[in-house]
N, C-alpha and C positions, 0 to 999 in steps of 0.2 A: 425584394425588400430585405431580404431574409442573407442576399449576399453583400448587400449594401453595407449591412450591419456589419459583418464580419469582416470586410474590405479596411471598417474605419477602423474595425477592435484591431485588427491587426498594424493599422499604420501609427495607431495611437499606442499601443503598447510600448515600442522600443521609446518613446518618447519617456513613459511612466515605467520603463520596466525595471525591475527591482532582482538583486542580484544576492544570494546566499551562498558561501562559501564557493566562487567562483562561478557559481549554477545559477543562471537567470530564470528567472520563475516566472511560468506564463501572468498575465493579467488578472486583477482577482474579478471573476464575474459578477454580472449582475446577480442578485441571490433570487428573483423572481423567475427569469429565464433558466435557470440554473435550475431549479428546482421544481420546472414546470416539466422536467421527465426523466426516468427511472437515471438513466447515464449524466444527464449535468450538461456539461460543457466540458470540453477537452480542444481545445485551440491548439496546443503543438502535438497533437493525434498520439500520445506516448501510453496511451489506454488506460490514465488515470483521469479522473474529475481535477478539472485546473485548482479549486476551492480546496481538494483534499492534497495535493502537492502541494500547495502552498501551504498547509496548515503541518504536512510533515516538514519543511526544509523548518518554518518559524519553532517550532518545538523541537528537534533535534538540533537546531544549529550550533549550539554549544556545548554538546556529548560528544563521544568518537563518532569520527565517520560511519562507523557499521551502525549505526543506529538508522541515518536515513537509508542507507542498503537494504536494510530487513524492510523497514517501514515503505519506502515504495514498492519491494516486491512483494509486501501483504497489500499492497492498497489496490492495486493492479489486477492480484490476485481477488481480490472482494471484490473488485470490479463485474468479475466475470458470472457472481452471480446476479448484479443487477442485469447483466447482458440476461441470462434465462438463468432464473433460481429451478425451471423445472429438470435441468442437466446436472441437479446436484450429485448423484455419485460420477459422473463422468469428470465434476472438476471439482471434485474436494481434493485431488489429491495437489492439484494446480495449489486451490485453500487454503491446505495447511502446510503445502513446503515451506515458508518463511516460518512458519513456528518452528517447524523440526529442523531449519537451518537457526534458527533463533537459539535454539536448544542445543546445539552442537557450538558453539560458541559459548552459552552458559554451563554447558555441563560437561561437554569432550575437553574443550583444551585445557592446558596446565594451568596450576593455578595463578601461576606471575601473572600468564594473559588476562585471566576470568578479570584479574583487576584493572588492568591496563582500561577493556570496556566497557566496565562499572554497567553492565547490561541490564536492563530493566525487563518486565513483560511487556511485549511494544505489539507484535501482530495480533494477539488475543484480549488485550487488557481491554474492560470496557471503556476508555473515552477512546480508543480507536477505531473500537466495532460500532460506537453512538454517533462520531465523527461521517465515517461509511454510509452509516444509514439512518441518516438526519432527517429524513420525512416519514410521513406516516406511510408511505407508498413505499419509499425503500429497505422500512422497517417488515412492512408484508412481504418482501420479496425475500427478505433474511430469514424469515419465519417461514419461510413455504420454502426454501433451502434447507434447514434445518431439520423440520419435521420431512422430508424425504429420506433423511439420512437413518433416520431413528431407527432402532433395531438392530443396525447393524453392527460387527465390532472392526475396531482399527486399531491396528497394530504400530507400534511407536518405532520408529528404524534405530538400527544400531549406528555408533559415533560414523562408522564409514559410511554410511549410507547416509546421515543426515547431512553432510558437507557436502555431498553431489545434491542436494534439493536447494542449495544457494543459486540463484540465477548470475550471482555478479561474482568476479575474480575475489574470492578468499584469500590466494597467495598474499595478495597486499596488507592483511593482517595477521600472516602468522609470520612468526621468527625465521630470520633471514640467516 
């Protein structure tokens, strides 16, 4: 039954598929099935929830492009603690590379750039962390990520170091 379903979400999509700055956005899910376990749905397997893709391309789609850059690779990124929040220091440092590449865009490059991408707080700010973990069940899995972490101290990278934690080509935003 279970492929059946998937079989039609898949042939009915291209049908209703909906496209954002050239990027076709998977299907928007059912919100029951979808939130009936910690991961969601992810139909084009890109290792983010399809609900939370979609709701980064509809809110960045009219900022610079680095905005949805960061904002999938934190979403991806928070993904991986609903995979097991009990691996938290093995993948905070996965966590927070999109903040410390967030942060080398707002605070390394010059300042013509800083304006160019009018950068906001996107992988940290709360509607992105409330967006992530919208249940009560994904909310305990952030909280039990969290409280593992406590105690201990982390250290913020210097400009060269925080442009290697960008997962996507930065050359395409800096000065040619």
């Amino acid at each position: 039954m279970k492929r059946l379903a998937l079989v039609l979400l898949l042939l009915t999509s291209n049908i209703y598929s909906e496209t954002i700055n050239g990027y076709t956005l998977p299907p928007e899910p059912d919100p029951k099935i979808n939130n009936s376990t910690l991961l969601g749905i992810d139909s084009n397997n890109n290792g983010l929830r399809d609900d939370v893709e979609r709701w980064i391309y509809k809110t960045y789609k009219d900022k610079h492009p680095i905005h949805i850059d960061i904002a999938m690779q934190s979403g991806k990124a928070w993904q991986k603690v609903l995979v097991d929040p009990s691996k938290a220091k093995q993948i905070y440092p996965t966590v927070d590379a999109p903040a410390y590449c967030e942060g080398y865009f707002r605070v390394c490059v010059d300042s013509s750039e800083k304006n160019k991408y009018s950068l906001e707080r996107i992988s940290t700010s709360d509607i992105f962390v409330t967006t992530i973990f919208d249940t009560k069940e994904r909310w305990s899995a952030y909280i039990k990520y969290d409280s593992l972490l406590s105690g201990d101290s982390y250290t913020v990278p210097r400009c060269s170091e925080a442009k290697k934690l960008c997962n996507f080509n930065t050359s395409k935003y800096e000065k040619k």
